[in-house]
N, C-alpha and C positions, 0 to 999 in steps of 0.2 A: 769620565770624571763624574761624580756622585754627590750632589749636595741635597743636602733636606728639603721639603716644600719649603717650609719657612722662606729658607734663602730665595727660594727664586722669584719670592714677590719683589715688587718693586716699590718701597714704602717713601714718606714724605711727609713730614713736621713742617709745621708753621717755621720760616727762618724768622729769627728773633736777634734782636740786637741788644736785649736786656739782656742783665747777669744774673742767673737764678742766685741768690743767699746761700753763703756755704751752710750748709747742715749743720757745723759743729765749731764748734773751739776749736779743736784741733785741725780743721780744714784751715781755716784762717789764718793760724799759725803756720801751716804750711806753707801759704799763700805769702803771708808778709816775709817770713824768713829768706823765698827765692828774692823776693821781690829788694830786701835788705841788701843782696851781695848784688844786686847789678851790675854796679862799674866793674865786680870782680870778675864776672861770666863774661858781659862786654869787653872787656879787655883780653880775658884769653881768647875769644872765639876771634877776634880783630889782629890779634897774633897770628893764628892759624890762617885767615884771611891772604896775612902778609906773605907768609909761608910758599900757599898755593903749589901743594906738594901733592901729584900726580900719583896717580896707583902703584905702590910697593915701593913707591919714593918718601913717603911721607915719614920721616925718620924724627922732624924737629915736634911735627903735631901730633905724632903721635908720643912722643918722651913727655910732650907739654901735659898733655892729657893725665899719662901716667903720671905723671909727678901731680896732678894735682886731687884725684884720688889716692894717690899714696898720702898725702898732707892730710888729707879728711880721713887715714884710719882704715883703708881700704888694701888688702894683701894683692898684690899686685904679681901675676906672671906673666912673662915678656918672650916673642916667639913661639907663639904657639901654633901647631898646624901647618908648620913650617913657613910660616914667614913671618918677615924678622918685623914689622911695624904691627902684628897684631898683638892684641894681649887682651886679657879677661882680669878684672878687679872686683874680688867679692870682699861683703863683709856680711859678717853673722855666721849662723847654722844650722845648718835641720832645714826641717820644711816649711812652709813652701819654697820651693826657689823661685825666685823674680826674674827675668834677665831684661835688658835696657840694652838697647842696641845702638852702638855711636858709631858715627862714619866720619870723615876726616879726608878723604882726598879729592885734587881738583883737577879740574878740565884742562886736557892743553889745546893752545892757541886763542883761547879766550882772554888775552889780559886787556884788565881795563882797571883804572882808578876808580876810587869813588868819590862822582859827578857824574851829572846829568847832563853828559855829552861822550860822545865812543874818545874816549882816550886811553889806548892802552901804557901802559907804566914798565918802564925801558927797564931791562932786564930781570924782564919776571915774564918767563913765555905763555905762563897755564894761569888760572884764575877760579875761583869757587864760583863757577856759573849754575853751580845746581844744590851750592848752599850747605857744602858738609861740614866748613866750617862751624855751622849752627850747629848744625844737626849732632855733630859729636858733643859739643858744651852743652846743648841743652841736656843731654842726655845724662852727663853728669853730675849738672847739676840736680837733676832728678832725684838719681840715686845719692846723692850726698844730703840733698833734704829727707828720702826716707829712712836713710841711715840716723839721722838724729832725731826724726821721730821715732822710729826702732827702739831710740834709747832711752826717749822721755819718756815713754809707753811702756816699757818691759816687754815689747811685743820677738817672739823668738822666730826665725825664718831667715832666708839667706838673701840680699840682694846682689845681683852679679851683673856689670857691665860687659860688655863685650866690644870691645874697640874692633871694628872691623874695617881692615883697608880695602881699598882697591874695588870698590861697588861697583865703577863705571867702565863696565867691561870686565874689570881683574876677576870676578864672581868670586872675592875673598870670604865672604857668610859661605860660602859653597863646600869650601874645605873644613869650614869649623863643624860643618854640620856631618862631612862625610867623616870628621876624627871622631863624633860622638859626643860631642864639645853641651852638644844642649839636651842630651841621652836622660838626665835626671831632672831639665827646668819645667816647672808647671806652666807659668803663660809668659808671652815675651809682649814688650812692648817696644815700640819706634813710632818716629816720627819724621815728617820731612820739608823744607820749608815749600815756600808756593805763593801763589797771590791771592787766594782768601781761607779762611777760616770752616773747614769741616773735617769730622771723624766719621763719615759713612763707611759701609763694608764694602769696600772695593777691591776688584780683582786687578792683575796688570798682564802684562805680555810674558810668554814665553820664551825665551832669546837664547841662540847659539851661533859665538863666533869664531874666526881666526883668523887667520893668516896663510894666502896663497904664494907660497915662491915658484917663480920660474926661472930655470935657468939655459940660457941659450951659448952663444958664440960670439965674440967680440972680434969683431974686423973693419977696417976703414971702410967708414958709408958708404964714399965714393970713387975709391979707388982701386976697390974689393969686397962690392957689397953682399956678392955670392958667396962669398966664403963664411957669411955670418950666418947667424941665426936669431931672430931677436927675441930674448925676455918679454919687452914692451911689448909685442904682438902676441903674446901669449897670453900677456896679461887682458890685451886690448880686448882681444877673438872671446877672452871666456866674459869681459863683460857684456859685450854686446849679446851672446847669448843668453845670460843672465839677464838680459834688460828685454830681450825675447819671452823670454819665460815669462814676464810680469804678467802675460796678458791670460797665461795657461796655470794662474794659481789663484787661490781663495783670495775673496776681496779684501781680506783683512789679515791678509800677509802683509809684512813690511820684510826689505830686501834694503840694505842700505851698503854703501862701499867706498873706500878710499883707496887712491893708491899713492903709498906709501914710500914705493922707490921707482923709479921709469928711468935710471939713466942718468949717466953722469954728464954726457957732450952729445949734442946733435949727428956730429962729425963719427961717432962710434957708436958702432950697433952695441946697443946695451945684451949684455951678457947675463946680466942677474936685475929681476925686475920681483916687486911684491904688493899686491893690491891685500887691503881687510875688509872683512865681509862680517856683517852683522844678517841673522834670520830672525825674523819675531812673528808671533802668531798667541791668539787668547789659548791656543790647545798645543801644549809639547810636542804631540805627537805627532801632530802637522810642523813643528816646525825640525823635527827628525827628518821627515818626507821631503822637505823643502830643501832642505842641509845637505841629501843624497843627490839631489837635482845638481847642485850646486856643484857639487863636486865633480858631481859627471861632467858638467860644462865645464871647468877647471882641464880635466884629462882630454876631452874632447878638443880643448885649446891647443893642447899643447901637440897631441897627436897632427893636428894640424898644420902648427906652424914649427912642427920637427923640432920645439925644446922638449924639458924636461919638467916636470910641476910637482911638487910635493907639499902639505899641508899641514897646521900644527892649529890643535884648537885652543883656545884661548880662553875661551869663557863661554860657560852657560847656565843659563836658570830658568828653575821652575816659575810658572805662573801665580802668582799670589792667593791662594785660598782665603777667601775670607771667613772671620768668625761674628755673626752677630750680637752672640748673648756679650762678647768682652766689647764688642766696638761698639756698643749702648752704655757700656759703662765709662768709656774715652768721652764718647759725645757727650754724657750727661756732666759729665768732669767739665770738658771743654766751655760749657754753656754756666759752668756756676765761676770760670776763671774768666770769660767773659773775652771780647775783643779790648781793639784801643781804638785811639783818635789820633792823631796830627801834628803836632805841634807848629807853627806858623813857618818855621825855616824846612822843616819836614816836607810839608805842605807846597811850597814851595820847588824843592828838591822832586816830589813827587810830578806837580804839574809839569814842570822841566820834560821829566822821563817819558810823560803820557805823551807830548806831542809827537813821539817817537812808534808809535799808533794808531792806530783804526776803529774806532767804533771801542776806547778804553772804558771800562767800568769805572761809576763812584766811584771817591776816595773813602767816602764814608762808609764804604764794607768792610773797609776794615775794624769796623765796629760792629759787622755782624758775625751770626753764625750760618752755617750753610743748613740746609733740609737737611737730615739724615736719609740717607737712600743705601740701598741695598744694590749693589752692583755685582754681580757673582762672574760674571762672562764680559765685564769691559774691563779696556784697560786702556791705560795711555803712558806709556814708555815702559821697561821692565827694570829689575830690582832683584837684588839676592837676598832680598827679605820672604821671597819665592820661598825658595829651597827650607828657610828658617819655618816658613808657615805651614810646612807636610811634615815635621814633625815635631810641633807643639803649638797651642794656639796661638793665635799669633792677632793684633790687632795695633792699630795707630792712629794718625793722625796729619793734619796738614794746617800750619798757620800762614799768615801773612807777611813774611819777609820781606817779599818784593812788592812792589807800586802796584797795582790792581791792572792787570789786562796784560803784566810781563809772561813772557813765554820762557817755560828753562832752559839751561844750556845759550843764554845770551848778554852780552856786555851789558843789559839792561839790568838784570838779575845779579851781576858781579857787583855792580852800582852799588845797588841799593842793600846788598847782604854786607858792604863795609862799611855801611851809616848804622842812626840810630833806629832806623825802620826796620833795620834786619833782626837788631837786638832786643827790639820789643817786640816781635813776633816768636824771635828764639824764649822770649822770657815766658808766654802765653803756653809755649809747649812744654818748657822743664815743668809750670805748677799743673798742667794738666795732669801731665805722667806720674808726676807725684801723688796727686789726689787720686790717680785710680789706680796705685800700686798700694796705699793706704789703704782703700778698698777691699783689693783682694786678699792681703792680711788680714783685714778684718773682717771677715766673712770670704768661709771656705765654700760656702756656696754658688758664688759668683765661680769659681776656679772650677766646680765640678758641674756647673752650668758650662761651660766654656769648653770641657773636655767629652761632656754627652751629645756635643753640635760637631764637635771636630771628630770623633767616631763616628758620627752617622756621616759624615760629609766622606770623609777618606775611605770608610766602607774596610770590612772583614781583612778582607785580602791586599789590601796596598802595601807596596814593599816598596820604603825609599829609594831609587839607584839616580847619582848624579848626571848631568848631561856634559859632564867635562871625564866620564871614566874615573880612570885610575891614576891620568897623569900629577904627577905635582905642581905646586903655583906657577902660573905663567909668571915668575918674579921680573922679567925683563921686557912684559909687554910693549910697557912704555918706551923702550929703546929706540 
């Protein structure tokens, strides 16, 4: 992989907790208009919240969404790329195209209300631990503010959201990109929640998953337990190899696994057993390398314990290319929208969360902004905003949702994404996105700065191909 010198410095801004002055009228107006509909964006993302609708299941949050880009004047198409909870909402025409990337599905086994204590909330099994509820509202919100700037402005150009399900694990951006979905968008923008406030150019991991079934022989444990063959021991034999291997791979591999089904009664040898395997690595093609190990230990298992193993992949994505010249224009955006503060019951509700911690950061960060740094080869978790970023520039951001020092993916994070602290960090990221989509309509420069970085970075010869093939959506992952 190929990136410019540029990128491979490592740079670093004073971190500031001041708001730079918007530049103009019209920033400000921008600024007050999100700032105007609150309760409205809090209220739908708090919907979605309640929802906590899993990959390719998200059928209520995602209709919610669409219905309320349909209301702002937004041509809306539904099922796209073949699965039935995405869809893509433009308005305008011509050039540039904008696209705003929303996400919308939640974790399962994480449920928990919101309070600052682990209680999960009886019959609701999954929970936004990684805050897509925000992450799709802000994003509309975005695009529905430069939609009515568009129109106060006379400014001509197309903005297009892209509702995309299934990010966590389902690699839903995956397929939109393999249908050609962003074949004509100039630059994308996203965002994601988090516990503080920066738009640096950071990379993420590489990731490819699935699903291992083995299938054995079903006989009484103990009364004929020669005549079985067990699943479970297929399944057992290929982790323990796999957990063998840890020590014979790059230190910055990640190897993670569940299993999924082991067996229905102690008393009968399980017959059909399935563990899921996730691969991660900063380099794809170490995580191809890693994938084929995998597998062989899989076969190896089964060879073993005389079942059967077969395999279905599930998801995978590129590692996150970053673009400097556009994530200087998020950051500069970021720092004129400024952080927040507290409020006393907030405050509160926050200290709650932190004693659930170790060595927790200030509350008061959330009043800053982070250094801008250049990250081209770190990552921390991956994203199919991957696959979105090799073919067309791509740049984001990260606000403060959760209490300062929460980790993703935890009941701490479901907390505090169904209070007010989730919705003013979701509000920090729609006027960001707005003001640097504003931008890049207003100056074609920033767009062809953004595109002369992203062909030196991808280099002559890059030819996109997915890491999921040719299959269609894994629409029943979640099953």
């Amino acid at each position: 992989m190929k990136y410019i010198s540029l990128a491979l410095l490592f740079f670093s801004l004073t971190v500031s907790a001041q708001k730079k002055k918007p530049d103009s009228k019209a920033q400000q107006e921008i600024i007050n208009s999100i700032d105007a509909a609150y309760e409205k964006y809090a209220g739908i993302a708090h919907k979605i919240w309640e929802f906590a609708e899993v990959g390719y299941q998200e059928v209520k949050s995602s209709a919610l969404l669409q219905e309320t880009l349909t209301q702002a004047g937004f041509k809306v198409e539904a099922g796209v790329a073949g699965m039935p909870t995405a869809f893509v909402a433009s308005y305008g025409s011509g050039k540039p195209v904008i696209g705003i990337l929303g996400e919308f599905d939640a974790l399962p086994g994480v449920s928990q209300d919101a309070t600052p204590e682990l209680k999960a909330v009886a019959g609701r099994p999954a929970g936004h631990a990684c805050g897509h509820h925000l992450f799709g509202t802000a994003s509309a919100a975005a695009a529905i503010a430069v939609k009515n700037w568009m129109i106060a402005n006379n400014k001509s150009g197309t903005i297009r959201f892209y509702g995309t399900p299934a990010e966590e694990g389902g690699s839903g951006k995956v397929y939109m990109v393999r249908e050609g979905l962003f074949k004509d968008v100039d630059l994308v923008f996203h965002w994601h929640p988090g516990a503080q406030n920066s738009a640096g150019a950071r990379s993420s991991l590489a990731n490819k998953s699935g699903k291992f079934r083995f299938t054995g022989v079903a006989s009484h444990a103990a009364a004929a337990p020669e005549r079985g063959r067990s699943a479970l021991d297929g399944v057992e034999a290929m982790n323990n190899m796999v957990n063998m291997m840890r020590e014979h791979v790059s230190a910055d591999a990640r190897i993670h696994y569940v299993i999924t089904r082991g067996g229905e009664a102690p008393n009968v040898v399980p017959a059909f057993a399935e563990v899921y395997y996730y691969v991660r690595h900063p380099n794809r093609e170490v995580v191809k390398e890693v994938w084929e190990r995998v597998t062989r230990a899989a076969q190896g298992a089964a060879l073993g314990t005389d079942t059967k193993v077969e395999w279905e992949i599930t998801g995978g994505v590129y590692d996150l290319l970053p673009n400097e010249a556009l994530a200087r224009v998020v950051d500069a955006n970021l720092r004129v929208v400024g952080g927040y503060t507290y409020s006393e019951t907030e405050k509160a509700f926050a200290e709650k969360i932190q004693t659930t911690f170790s060595n927790a950061p200030a509350l008061s960060s959330t009043n800053t902004i982070a250094a801008f740094k250049i990250l081209p080869g770190a990552g921390f978790g991956s994203t199919d905003v991957g696959d979105v970023s090799w073919v067309v520039p791509t740049a984001g951001l990260s606000t403060a949702t959760w209490v300062p020092g929460t980790a993703a993916h935890s009941w701490q994070a479901v907390a505090a994404g169904g209070t007010s602290i989730g919705h003013k960090g979701m509000m920090m990221a729609a006027k960001t996105m707005a003001l640097s989509i504003t931008d890049v309509l207003s100056n074609p420069v920033l767009i062809e700065n953004a595109w002369n970085e992203f062909r030196a970075a991808t280099g002559p010869d890059f030819k996109y191909e997915s890491l999921i093939g040719t299959r269609p959506p894994a629409l029943n992952y979640r099953d």
